[in-house]
C-alpha positions in Angstrom: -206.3 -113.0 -110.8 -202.6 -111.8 -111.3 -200.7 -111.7 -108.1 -198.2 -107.6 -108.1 -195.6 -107.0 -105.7 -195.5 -103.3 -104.7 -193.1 -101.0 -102.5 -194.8 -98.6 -100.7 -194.3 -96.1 -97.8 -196.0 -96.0 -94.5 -197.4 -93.0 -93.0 -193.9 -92.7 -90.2 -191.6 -93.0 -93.9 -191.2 -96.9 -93.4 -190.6 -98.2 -96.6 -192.7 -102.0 -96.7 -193.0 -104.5 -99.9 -195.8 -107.0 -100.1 -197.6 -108.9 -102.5 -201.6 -108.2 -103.7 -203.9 -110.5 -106.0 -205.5 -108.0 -108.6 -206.8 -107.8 -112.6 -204.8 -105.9 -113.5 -202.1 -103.0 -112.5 -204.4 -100.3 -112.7 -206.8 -102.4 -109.8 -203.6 -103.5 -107.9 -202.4 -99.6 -107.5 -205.9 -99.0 -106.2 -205.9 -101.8 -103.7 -202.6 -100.9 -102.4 -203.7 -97.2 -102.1 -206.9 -98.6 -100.1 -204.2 -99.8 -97.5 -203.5 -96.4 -96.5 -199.9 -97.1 -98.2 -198.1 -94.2 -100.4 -197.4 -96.8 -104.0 -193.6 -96.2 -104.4 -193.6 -99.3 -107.4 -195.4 -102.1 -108.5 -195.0 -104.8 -110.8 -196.4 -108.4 -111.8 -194.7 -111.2 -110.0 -193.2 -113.0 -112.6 -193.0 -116.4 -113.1 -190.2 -118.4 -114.9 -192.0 -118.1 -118.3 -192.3 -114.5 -118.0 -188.3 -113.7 -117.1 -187.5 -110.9 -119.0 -185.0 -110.8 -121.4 -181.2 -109.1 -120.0 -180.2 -109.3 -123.6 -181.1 -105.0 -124.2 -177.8 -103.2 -124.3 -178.5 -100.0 -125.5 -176.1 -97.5 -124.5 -177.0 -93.7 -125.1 -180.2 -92.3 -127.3 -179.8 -89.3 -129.7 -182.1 -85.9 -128.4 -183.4 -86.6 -132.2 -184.7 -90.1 -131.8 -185.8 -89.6 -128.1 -188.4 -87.1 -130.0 -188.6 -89.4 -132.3 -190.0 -91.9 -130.3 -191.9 -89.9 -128.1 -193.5 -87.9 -131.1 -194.5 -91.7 -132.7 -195.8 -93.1 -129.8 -198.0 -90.2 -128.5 -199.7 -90.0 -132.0 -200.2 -93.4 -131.7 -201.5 -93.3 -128.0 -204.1 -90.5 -129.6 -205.2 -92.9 -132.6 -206.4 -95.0 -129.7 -204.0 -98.0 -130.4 -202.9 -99.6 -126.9 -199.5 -99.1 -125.8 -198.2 -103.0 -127.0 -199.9 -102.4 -129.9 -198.0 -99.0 -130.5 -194.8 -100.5 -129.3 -195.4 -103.2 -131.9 -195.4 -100.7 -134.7 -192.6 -98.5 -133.4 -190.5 -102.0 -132.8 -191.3 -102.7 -136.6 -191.1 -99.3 -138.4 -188.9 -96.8 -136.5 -186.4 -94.6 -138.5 -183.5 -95.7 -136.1 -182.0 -99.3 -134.9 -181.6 -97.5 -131.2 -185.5 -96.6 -131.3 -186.6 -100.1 -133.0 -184.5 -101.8 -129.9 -186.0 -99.6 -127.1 -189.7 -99.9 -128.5 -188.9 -103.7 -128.2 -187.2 -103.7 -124.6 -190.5 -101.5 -123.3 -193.0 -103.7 -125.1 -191.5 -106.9 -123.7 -191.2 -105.4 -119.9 -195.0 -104.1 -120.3 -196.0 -107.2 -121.2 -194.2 -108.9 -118.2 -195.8 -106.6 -115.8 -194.4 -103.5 -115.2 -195.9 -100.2 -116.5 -194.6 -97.8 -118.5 -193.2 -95.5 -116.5 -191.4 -98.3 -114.3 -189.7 -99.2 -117.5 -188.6 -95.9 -118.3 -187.0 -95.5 -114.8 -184.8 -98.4 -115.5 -183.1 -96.7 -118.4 -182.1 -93.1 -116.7 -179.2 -93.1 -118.8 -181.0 -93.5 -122.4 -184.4 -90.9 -120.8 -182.9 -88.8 -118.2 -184.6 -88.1 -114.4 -186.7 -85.1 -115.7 -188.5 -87.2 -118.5 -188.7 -90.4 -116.2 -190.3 -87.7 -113.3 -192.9 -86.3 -116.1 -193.4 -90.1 -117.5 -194.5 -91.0 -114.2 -196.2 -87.8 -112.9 -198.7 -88.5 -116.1 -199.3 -92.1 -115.9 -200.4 -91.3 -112.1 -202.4 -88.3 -113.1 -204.0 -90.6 -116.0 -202.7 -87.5 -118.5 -200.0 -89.6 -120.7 -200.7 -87.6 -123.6 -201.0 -84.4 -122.5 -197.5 -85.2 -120.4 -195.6 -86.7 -123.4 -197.0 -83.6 -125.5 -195.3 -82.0 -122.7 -192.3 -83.9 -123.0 -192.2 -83.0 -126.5 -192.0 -79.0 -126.3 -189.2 -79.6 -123.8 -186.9 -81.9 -125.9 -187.3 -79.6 -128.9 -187.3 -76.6 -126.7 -183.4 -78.6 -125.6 -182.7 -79.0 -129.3 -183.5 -75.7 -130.3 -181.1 -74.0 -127.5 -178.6 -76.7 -128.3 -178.8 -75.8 -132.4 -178.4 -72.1 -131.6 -175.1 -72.4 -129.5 -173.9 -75.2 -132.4 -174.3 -72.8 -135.3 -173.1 -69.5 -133.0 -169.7 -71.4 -132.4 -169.4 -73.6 -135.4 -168.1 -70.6 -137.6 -165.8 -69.7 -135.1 -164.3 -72.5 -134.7 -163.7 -73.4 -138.4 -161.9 -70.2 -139.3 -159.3 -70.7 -135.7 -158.7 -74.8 -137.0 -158.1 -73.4 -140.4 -155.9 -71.0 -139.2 -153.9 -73.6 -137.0 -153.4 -75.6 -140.4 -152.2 -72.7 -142.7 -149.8 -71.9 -139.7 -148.8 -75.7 -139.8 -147.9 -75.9 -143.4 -146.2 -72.5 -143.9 -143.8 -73.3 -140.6 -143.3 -77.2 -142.0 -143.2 -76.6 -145.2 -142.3 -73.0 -146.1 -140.3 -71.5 -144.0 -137.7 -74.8 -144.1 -137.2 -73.7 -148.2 -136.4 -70.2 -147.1 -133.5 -71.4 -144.6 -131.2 -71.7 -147.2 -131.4 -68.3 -148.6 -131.6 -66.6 -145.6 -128.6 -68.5 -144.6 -126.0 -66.8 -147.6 -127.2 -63.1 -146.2 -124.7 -64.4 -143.4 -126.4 -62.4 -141.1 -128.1 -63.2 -138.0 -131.7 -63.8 -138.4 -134.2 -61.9 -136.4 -135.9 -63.8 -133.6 -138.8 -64.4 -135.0 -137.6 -65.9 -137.8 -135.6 -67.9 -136.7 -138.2 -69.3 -134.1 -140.8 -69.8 -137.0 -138.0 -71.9 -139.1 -136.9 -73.9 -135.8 -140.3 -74.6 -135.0 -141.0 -75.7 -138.4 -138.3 -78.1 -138.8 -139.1 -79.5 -135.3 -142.4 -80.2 -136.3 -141.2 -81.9 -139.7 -138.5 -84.2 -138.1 -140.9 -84.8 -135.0 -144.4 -84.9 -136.9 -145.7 -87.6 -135.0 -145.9 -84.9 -132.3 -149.4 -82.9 -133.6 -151.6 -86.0 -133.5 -150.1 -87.0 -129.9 -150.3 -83.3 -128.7 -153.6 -83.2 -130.5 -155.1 -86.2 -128.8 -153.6 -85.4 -125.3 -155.1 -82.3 -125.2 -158.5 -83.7 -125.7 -158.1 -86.8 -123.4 -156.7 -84.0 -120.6 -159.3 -81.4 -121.7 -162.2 -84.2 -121.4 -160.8 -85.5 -118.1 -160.8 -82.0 -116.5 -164.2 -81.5 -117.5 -165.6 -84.9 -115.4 -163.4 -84.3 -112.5 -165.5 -82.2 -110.3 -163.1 -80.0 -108.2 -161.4 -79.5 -112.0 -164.8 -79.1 -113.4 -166.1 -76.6 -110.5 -162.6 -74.1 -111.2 -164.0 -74.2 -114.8 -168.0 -73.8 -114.5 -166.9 -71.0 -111.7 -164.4 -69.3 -115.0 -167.3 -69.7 -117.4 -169.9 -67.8 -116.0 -167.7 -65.1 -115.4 -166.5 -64.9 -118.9 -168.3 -61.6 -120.4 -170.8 -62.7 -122.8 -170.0 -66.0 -123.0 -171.1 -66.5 -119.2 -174.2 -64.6 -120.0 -174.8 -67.4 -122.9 -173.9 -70.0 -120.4 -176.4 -68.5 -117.7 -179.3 -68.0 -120.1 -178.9 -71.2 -121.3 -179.5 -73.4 -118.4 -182.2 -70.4 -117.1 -184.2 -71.6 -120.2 -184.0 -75.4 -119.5 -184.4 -75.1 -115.4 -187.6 -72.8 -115.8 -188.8 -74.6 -118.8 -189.0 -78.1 -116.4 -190.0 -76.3 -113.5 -193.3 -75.0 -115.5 -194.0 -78.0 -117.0 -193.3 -80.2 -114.3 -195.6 -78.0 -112.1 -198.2 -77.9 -115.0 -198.2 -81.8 -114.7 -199.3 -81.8 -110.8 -195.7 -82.6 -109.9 -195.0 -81.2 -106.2 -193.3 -78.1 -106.2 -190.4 -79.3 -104.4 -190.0 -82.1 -106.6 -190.3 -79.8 -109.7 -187.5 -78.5 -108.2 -185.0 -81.4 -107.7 -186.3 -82.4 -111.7 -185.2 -78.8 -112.7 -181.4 -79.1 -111.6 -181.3 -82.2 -113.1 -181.2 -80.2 -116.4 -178.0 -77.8 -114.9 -174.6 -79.2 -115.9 -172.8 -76.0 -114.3 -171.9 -77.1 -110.4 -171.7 -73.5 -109.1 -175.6 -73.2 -110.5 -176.2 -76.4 -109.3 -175.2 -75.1 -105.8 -177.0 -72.4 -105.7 -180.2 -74.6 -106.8 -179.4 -76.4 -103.5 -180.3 -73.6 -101.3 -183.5 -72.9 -103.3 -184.4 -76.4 -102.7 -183.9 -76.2 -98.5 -185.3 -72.9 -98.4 -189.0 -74.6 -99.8 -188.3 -77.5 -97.3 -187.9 -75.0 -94.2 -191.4 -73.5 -95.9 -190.4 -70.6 -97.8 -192.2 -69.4 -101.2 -190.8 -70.3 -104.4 -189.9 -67.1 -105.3 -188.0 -66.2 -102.3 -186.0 -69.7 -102.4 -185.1 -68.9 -105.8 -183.7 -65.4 -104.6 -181.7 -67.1 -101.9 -179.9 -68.7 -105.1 -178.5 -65.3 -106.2 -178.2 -66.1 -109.4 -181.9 -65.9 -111.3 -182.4 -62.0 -113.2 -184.8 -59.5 -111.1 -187.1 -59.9 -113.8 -187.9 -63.8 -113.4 -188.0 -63.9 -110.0 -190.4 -60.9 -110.0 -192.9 -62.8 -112.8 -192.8 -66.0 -110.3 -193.3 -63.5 -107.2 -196.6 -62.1 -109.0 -197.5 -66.0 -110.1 -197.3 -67.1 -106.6 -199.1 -63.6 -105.5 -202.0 -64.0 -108.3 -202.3 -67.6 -108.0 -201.4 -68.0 -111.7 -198.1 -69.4 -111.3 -197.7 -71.7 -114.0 -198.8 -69.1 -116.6 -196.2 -66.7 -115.0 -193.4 -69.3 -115.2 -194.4 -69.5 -118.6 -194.1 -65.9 -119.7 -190.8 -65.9 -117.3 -189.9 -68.6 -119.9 -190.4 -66.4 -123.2 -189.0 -64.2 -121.4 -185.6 -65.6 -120.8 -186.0 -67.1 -123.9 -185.7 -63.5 -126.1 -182.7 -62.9 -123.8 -180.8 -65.5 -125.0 -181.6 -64.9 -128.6 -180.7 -61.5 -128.1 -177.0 -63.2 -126.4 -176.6 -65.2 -129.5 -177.4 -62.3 -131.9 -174.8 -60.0 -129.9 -172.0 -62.6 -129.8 -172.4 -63.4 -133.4 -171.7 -59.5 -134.6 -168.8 -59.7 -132.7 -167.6 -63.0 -133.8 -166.1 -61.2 -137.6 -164.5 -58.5 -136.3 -162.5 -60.6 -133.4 -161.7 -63.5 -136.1 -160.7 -60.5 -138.9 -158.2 -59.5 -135.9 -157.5 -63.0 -135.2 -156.8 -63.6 -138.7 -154.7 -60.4 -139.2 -152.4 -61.0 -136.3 -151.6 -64.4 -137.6 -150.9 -63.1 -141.4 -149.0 -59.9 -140.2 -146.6 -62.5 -138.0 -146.0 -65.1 -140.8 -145.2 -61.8 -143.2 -142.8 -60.0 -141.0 -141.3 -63.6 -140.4 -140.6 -64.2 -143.9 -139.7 -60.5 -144.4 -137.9 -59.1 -141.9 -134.5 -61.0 -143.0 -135.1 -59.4 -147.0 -135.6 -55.8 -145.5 -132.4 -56.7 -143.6 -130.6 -57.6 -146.7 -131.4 -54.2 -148.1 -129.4 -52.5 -144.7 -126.1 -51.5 -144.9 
């Protein structure tokens, strides 16, 4: 007999730890249940042979290796390898270092005791809440592979939304940092050549001009001044995004932006409802499915507005109508998860509310990327028509009496 120490919560909410003699955790859960207990954790007591190892030190995991490993161990878990042995093989044979080392750190804290989902809780930085909530939702339900199949859709459901905003912006973007360069080197470079021969006209230049070749010489004496400005920007652009009260004045801009607050919106709509079905598939408690599903919402306002949802359910309101209270979910979706909740068929409702949103925010993404060429020809335009009057204007002014 092992001896497990456990956490577990009376019946008034008292929160009690104790120790039980089973063969293993599977038997210890199921005395500790016996008790009349609710099992909040439970591990092997561990003896000073069995201290694991603090050596781990993993820092962040890539959404590409989180499938990855989740992808490798579920086909292994359906092979019928046990979970050491699977752990063993990932440890071995994983694509990535960061996967190889967190097969290892898992396998070693199994074998000391804990269980899977324990060990994932540990690491909400590397997993996140919504795939430790799911992780342990299926190891209680006994479904581990139909929740990390779960798991799965949802991380390459997150890649897929991530990929489409990437490649929406990424052309964008490219054409406005070339532009910044060619401005760079015409007002360094080019403009300084011109100063002398504008200077023999002996006539006043026009503004313009004479900003552009002031601003270029500035920039050639004080060069050192790009990478600094460059780099303060970020730092101050990255600080003001993890300051809250800095970060809530932006989220509230954002989604109030024409288009791109649509994008924003539709977005996180497609991750929240996307946990919230497959969380609720799993046998997770509504409410909890829930708290999981603003986990995915970076936005604060939305975040907010999840908050009421989440004390209209605890004061024993429908679903739908807590979600309403949010003001912020389309007609449509809140109507699909009124006629779920109606029917009785709520997940498959939340599902089609899901597809739903989903063609929305292609449809976003598809509208934003017409418009993208003509406002970068414009962009582009503007910035040629300036640099060619301020080259010109001072010849044409030659040619005046």
């Amino acid at each position: 007999m092992t001896r497990y120490e456990y956490e577990a919560q009376k019946w008034n909410g008292e929160v009690i730890k104790g120790t039980v003699d089973a063969k293993s955790t599977a038997e210890a859960r199921v005395k500790i249940k016996n008790l009349g207990y609710k099992l909040l954790n439970v591990k092997q007591k561990l003896s000073g042979a069995n201290v694991i190892n603090n050596s781990f030190s993993l820092k962040s995991l890539k959404l590409k290796e989180k499938i990855d490993f989740t992808q490798t161990f579920l086909t292994l878990n359906k092979a019928g390898l046990p979970i050491i042995e699977s752990l063993v093989f990932i440890e071995k044979d994983a694509a990535t270092k960061n996967v190889r080392l967190l097969a290892g750190e898992i396998k070693r804290q199994i074998i000391a005791g804990y269980t899977l989902s324990d060990t994932i809780s540990k690491y909400p930085n590397l997993f996140g809440q919504v795939y430790i909530g799911l992780a342990k939702a299926g190891e209680d339900s006994g479904e581990i592979d139909k929740t990390f199949e779960r798991l799965i859709e949802l991380l390459q459901k997150q890649g897929d939304i991530k990929g489409k905003v990437i490649s929406a912006l990424t052309y964008p973007v490219f054409v406005v940092l070339l532009a910044i360069a060619v401005v760079l080197v015409m007002l360094m470079f080019v403009f300084p050549a011109f100063k002398e021969m504008f200077e023999q006209q002996g006539k006043a230049l026009p503004f313009i001009t004479q900003f552009c070749i002031d601003t270029g010489e500035f920039l050639k004496d004080k060069w050192i001044a790009i990478p600094i400005s460059i780099v303060t920007l970020i730092v101050s652009f990255t600080y003001l995004l993890r300051w809250e009260p800095s970060k809530r004045i932006i989220d509230d801009f954002v989604i109030k932006i024409p288009l791109i607050g649509d994008l924003v919106k539709a977005a996180a709509f497609s991750n929240f409802l996307t946990v919230l079905q497959i969380a609720y598939d799993a046998g997770i408690p509504i409410i909890e499915c829930l708290y999981l599903s603003r986990t995915t919402l970076s936005n604060y306002i939305m975040q907010d507005a999840i908050k009421i949802s989440i004390k209209k359910m605890q004061s024993g309101v429908h679903l739908s109508d807590s979600l309403k209270a949010a003001n912020i979910f389309p007609k449509m979706i809140l109507f699909m998860v009124a006629t779920g909740e109606q029917s009785g068929r709520l997940g498959e409702l939340m599902l089609q509310a899901v597809q739903h949103i989903d063609k929305q925010l292609d449809l976003i993404i598809e509208t934003i990327s017409k418009l993208i060429e003509p406002v970068l020809l414009i962009f582009i335009g503007a910035v040629v028509c300036f640099l060619a009057l301020s080259l010109y204007l001072p010849l044409f002014q030659s040619y005046t009496v």
